[in-house]
OpenMM code with the backbone's topology and positions (N, CA, C; nanometers):
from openmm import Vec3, app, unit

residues = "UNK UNK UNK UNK UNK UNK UNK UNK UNK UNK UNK UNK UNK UNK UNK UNK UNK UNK UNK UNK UNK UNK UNK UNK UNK UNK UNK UNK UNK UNK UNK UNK UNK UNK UNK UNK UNK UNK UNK UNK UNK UNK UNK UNK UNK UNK UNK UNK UNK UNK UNK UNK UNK UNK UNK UNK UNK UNK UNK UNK UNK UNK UNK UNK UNK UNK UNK UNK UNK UNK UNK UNK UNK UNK UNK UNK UNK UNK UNK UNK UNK UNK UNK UNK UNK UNK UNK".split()
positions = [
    Vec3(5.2127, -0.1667, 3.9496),
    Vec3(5.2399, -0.0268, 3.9817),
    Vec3(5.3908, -0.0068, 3.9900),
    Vec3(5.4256, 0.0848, 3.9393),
    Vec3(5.5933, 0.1079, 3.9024),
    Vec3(5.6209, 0.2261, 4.0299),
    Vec3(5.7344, 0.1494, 4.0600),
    Vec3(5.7933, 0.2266, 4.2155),
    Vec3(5.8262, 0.3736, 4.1547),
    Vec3(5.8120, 0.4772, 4.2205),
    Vec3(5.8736, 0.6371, 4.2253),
    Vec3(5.9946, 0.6743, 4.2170),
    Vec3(6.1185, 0.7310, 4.1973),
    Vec3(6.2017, 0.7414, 4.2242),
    Vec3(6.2169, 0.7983, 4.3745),
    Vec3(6.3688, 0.7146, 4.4436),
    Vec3(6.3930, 0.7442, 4.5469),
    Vec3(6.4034, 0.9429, 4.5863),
    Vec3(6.3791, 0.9864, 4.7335),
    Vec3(6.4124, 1.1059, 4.7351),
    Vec3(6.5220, 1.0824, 4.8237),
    Vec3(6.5993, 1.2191, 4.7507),
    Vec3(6.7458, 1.2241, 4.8204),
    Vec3(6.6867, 1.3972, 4.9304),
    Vec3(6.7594, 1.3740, 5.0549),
    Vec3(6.7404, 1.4935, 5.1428),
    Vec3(6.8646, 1.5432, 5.2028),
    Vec3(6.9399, 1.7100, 5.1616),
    Vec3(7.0549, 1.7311, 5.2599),
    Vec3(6.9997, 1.7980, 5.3453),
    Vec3(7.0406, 1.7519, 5.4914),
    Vec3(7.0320, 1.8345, 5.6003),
    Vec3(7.1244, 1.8652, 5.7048),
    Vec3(7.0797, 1.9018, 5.7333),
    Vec3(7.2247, 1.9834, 5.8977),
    Vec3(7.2531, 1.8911, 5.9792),
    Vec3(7.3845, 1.8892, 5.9802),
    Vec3(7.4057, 1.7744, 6.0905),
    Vec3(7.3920, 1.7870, 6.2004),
    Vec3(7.3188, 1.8961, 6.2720),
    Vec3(7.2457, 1.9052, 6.3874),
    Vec3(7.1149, 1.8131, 6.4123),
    Vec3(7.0275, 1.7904, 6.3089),
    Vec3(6.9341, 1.6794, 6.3100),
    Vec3(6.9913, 1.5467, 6.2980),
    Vec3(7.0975, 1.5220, 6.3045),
    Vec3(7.1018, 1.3988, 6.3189),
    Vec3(7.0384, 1.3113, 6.3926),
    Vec3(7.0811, 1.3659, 6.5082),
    Vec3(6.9884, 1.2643, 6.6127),
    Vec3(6.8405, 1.2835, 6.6367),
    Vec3(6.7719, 1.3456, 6.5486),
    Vec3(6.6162, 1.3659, 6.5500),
    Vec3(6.5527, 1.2426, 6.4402),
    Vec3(6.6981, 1.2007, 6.3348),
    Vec3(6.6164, 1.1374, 6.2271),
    Vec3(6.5877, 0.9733, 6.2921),
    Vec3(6.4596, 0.9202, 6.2723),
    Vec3(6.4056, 0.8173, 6.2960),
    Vec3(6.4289, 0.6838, 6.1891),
    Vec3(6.5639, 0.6745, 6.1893),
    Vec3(6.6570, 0.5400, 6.0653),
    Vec3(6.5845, 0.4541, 6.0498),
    Vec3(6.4804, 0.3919, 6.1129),
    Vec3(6.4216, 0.3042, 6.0675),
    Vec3(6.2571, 0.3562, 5.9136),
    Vec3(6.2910, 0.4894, 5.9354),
    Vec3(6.2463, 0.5479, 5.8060),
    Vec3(6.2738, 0.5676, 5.7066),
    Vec3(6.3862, 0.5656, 5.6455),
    Vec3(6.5123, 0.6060, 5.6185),
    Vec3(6.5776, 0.5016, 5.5038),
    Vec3(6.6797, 0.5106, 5.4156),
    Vec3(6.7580, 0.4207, 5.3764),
    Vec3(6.8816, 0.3682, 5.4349),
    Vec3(6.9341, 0.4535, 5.5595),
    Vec3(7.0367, 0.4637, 5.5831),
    Vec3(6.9793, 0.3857, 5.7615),
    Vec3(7.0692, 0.3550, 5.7986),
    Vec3(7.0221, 0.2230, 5.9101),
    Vec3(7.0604, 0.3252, 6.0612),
    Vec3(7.1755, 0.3885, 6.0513),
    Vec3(7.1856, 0.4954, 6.2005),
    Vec3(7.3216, 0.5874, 6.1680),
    Vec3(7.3350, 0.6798, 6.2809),
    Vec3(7.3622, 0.7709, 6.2060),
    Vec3(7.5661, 0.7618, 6.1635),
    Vec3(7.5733, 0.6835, 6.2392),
    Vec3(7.6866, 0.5861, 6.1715),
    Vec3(7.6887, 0.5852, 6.0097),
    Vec3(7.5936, 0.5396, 5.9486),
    Vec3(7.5869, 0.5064, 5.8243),
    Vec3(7.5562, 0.6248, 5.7077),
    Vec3(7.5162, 0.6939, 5.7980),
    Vec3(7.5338, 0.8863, 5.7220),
    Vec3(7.6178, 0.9239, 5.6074),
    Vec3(7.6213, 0.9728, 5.5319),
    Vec3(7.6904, 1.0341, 5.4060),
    Vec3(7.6711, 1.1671, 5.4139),
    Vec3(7.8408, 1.2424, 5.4798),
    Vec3(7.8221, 1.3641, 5.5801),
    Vec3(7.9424, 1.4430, 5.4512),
    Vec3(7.9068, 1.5715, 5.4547),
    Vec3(8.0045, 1.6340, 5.3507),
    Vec3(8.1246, 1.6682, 5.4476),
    Vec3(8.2333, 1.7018, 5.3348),
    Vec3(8.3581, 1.6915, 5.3792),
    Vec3(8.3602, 1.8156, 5.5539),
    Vec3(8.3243, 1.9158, 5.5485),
    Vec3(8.3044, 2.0209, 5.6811),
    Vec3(8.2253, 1.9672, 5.7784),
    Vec3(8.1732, 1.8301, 5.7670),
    Vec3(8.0585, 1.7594, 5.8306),
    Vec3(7.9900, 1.8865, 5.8822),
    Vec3(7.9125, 1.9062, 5.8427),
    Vec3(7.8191, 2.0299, 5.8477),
    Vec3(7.6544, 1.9704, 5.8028),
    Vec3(7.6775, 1.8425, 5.7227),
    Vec3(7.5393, 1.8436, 5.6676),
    Vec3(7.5801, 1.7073, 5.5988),
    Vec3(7.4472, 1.6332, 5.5617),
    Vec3(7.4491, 1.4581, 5.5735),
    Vec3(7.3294, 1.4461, 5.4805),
    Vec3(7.3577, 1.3363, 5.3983),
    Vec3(7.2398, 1.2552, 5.2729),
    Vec3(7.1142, 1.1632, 5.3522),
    Vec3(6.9728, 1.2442, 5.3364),
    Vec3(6.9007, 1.1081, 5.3442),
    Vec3(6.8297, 1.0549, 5.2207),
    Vec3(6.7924, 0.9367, 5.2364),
    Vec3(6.7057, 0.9319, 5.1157),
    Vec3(6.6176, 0.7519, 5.1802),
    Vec3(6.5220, 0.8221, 5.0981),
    Vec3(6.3430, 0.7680, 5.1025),
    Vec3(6.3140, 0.7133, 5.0014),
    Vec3(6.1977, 0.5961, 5.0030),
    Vec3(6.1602, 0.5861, 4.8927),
    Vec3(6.0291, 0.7123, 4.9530),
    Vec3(5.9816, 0.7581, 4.7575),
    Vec3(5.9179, 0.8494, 4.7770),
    Vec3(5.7892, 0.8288, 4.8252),
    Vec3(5.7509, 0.7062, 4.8011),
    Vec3(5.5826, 0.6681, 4.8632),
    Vec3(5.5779, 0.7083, 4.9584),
    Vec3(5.6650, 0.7126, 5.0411),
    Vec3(5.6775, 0.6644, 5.2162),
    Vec3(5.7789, 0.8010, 5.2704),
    Vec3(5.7279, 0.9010, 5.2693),
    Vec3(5.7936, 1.0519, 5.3641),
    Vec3(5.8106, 1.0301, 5.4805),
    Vec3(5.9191, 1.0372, 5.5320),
    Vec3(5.9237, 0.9916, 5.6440),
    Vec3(5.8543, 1.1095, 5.7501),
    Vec3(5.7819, 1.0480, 5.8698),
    Vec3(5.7464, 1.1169, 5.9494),
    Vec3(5.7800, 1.2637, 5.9936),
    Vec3(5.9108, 1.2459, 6.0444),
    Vec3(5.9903, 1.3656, 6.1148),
    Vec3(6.0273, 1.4547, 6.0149),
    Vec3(6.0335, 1.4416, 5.8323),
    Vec3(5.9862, 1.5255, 5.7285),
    Vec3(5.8688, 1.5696, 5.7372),
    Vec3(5.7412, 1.4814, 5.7004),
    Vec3(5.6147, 1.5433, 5.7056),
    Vec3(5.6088, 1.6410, 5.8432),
    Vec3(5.6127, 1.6366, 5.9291),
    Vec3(5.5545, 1.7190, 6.0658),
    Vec3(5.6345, 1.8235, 6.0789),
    Vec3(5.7757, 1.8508, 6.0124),
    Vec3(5.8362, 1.9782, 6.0196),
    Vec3(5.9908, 1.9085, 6.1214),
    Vec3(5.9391, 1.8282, 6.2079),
    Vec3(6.0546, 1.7986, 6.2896),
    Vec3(6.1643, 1.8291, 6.2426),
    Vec3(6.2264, 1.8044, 6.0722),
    Vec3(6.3383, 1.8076, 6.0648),
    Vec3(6.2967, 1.8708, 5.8430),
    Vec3(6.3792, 1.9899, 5.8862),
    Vec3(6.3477, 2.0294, 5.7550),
    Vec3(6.4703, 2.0409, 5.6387),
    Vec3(6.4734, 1.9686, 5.5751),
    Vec3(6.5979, 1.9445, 5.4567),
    Vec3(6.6348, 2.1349, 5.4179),
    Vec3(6.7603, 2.1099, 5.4064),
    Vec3(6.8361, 2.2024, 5.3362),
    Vec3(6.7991, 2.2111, 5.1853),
    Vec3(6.8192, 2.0756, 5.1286),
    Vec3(6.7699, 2.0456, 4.9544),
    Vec3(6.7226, 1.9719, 4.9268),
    Vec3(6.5883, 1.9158, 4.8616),
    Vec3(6.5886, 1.7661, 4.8107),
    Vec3(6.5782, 1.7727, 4.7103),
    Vec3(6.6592, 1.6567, 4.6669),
    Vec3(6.7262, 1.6304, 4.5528),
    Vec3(6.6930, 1.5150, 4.4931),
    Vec3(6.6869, 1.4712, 4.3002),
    Vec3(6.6593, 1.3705, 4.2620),
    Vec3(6.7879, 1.2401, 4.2838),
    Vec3(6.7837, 1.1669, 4.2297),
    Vec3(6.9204, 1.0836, 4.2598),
    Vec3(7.0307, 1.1238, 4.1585),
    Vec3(6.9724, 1.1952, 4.0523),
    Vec3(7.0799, 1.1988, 3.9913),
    Vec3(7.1750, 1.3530, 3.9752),
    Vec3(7.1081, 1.4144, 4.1004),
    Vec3(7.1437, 1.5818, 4.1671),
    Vec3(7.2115, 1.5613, 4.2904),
    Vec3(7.1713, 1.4585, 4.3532),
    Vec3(7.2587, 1.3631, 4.4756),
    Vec3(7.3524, 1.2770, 4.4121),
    Vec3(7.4093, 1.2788, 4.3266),
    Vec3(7.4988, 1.1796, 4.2373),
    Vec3(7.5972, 1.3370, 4.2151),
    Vec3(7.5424, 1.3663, 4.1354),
    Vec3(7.6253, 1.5151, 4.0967),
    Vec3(7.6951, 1.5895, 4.2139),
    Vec3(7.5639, 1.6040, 4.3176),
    Vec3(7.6385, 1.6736, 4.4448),
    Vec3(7.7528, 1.6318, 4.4896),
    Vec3(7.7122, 1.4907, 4.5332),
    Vec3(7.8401, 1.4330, 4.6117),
    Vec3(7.9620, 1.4359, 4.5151),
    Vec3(7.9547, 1.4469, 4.3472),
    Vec3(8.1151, 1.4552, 4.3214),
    Vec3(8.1848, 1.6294, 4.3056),
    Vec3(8.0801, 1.6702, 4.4127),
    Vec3(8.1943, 1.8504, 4.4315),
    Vec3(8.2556, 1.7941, 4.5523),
    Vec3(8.3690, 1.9027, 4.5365),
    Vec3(8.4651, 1.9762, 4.6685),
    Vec3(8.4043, 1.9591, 4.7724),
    Vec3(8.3144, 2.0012, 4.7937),
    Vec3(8.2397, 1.9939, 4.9226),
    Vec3(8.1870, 1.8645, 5.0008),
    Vec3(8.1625, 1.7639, 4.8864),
    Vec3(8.1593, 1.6294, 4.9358),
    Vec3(8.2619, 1.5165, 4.8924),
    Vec3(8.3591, 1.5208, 4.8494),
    Vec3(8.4559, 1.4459, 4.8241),
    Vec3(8.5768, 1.5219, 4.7854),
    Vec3(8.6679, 1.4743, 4.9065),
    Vec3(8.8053, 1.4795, 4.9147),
    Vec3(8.9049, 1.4620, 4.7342),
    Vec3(8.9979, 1.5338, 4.6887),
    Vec3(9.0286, 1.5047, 4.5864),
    Vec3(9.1351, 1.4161, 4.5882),
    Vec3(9.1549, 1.2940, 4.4889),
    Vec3(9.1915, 1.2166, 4.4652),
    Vec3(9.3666, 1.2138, 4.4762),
    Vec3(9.4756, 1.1998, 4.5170),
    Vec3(9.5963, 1.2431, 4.4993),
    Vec3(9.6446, 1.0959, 4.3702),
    Vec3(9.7192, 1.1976, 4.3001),
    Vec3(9.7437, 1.0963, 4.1700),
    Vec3(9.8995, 1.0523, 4.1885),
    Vec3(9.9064, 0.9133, 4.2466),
    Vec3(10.0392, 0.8680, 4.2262),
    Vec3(10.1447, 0.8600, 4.1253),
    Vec3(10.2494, 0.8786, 4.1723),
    Vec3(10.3540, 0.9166, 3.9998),
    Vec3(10.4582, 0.7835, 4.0243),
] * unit.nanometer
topology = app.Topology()
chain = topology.addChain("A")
for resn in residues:
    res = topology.addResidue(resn, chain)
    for name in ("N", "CA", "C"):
        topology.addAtom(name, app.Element.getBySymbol(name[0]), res)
């Protein structure tokens, strides 16, 4: 049986401390991938396995995204600082 692709989830960084990391890819909330206004943070799942506090409403994503829309996202303005080019 061939694994699913992972799901990517943005949400408010007000849930942070609701998300249950041991569901999660990301280990605590230390390890978060938070956009530049820290306003809002990457989770991601494998898809078999929804994490709880998704399914029941506890904590409801802003977007979910495939990996390669969470790849795209993170290289805007909004999630990465621009590069200063040394001369």
């Amino acid at each position: 049986m061939s694994h699913l692709p992972d799901v990517y989830a943005i949400v408010a960084i007000e849930a942070a401390n609701a998300v249950d990391y041991s569901q999660v890819g990301e280990t605590s909330i230390d390890t978060i991938r938070m956009n530049i206004a820290l306003s809002e943070f990457v989770l991601k799942w494998e898809h078999e396995h929804e994490p709880t506090f998704i399914t029941d409403g506890t904590i409801v994503p802003l977007q979910v995204l495939t990996h390669e829309e969470a790849l795209a996202l993170m290289q805007t303005a909004a999630w990465q600082e621009p590069i200063e080019e040394i001369e």
